[in-house]
N, C-alpha and C positions, 0 to 999 in steps of 0.2 A: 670721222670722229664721232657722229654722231650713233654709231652702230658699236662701237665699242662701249659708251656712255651706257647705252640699252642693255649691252650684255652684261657690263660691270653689273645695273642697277637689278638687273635679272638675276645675278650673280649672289647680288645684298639679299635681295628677296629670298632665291632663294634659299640662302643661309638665313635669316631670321626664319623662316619657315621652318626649315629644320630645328633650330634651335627651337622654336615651341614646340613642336612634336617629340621631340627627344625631351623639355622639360613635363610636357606633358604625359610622357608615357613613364617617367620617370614618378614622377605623383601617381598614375595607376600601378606602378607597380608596389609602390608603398602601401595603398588602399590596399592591394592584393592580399600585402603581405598581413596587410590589419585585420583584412578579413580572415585569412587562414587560419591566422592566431584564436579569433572569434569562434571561429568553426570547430577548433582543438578546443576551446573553453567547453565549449557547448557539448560536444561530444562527452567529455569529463562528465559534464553535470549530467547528462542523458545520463549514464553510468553509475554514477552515484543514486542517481532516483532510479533507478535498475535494479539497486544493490537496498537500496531501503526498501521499494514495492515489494522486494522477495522476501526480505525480513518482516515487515509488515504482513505478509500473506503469511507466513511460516507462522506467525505468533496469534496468527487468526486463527490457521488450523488447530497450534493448538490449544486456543482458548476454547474453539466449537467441540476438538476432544473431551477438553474438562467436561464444558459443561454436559453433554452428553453422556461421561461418564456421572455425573452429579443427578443428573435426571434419573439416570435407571438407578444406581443407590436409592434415590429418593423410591420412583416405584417401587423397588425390592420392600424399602421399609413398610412403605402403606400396605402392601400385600402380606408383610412379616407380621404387621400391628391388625390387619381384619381377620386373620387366620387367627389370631393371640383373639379378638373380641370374638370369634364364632366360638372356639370353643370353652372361651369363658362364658360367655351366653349359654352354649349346651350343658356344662357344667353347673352351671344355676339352675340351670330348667326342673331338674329331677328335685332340689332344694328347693323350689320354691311353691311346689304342690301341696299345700295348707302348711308351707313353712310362715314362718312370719319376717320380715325384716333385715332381723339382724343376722340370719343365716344367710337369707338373699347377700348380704355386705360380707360376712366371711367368704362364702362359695365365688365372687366376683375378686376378692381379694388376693385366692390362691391362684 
């Protein structure tokens, strides 16, 4: 009797035994599945800040186009406006050999 008692209580064991392992792997699988879920969140959100870094770089470029196109307009003009004073300077130049003044302000004017 005493070896049946053993195997019964070896028996119980090991069925509680299992029973934790099976509730335990039962809980990891939950975790798993929590995790997965997390894992597909996260991916999403990678994708999304994917989707805006690209848009943010695209409206960079073309904000660096503008301005770059703005800059050389701008140069064009300074180079348009010293050409316009060189030869309103030379234009004066020949007026202003014992002119007086107010021909210097007409000749600068045209």
């Amino acid at each position: 009797r005493f070896k049946i008692t053993s195997i019964e209580q070896e028996k119980l064991i090991q069925a509680e035994i299992t029973q934790d392992v099976t509730r335990e792997l039962e809980e990891l699988k939950q975790e798993l599945g929590t995790v997965k879920q997390e894992r597909v969140a996260l991916q999403e959100q990678v994708g999304k800040l994917a989707e805006e870094k690209a848009a943010a770089d695209e409206k960079r470029a073309q904000v660096e186009a503008k301005a770059k196109e703005v800059i050389l307009a701008g140069r064009a003009d300074v180079e348009r406006l010293q050409a316009e004073l060189l030869q309103a300077k030379e234009a004066a130049a020949p007026a202003t050999d014992g002119a007086g003044g107010e021909e210097i302000a007409k000749a600068l004017q045209a």
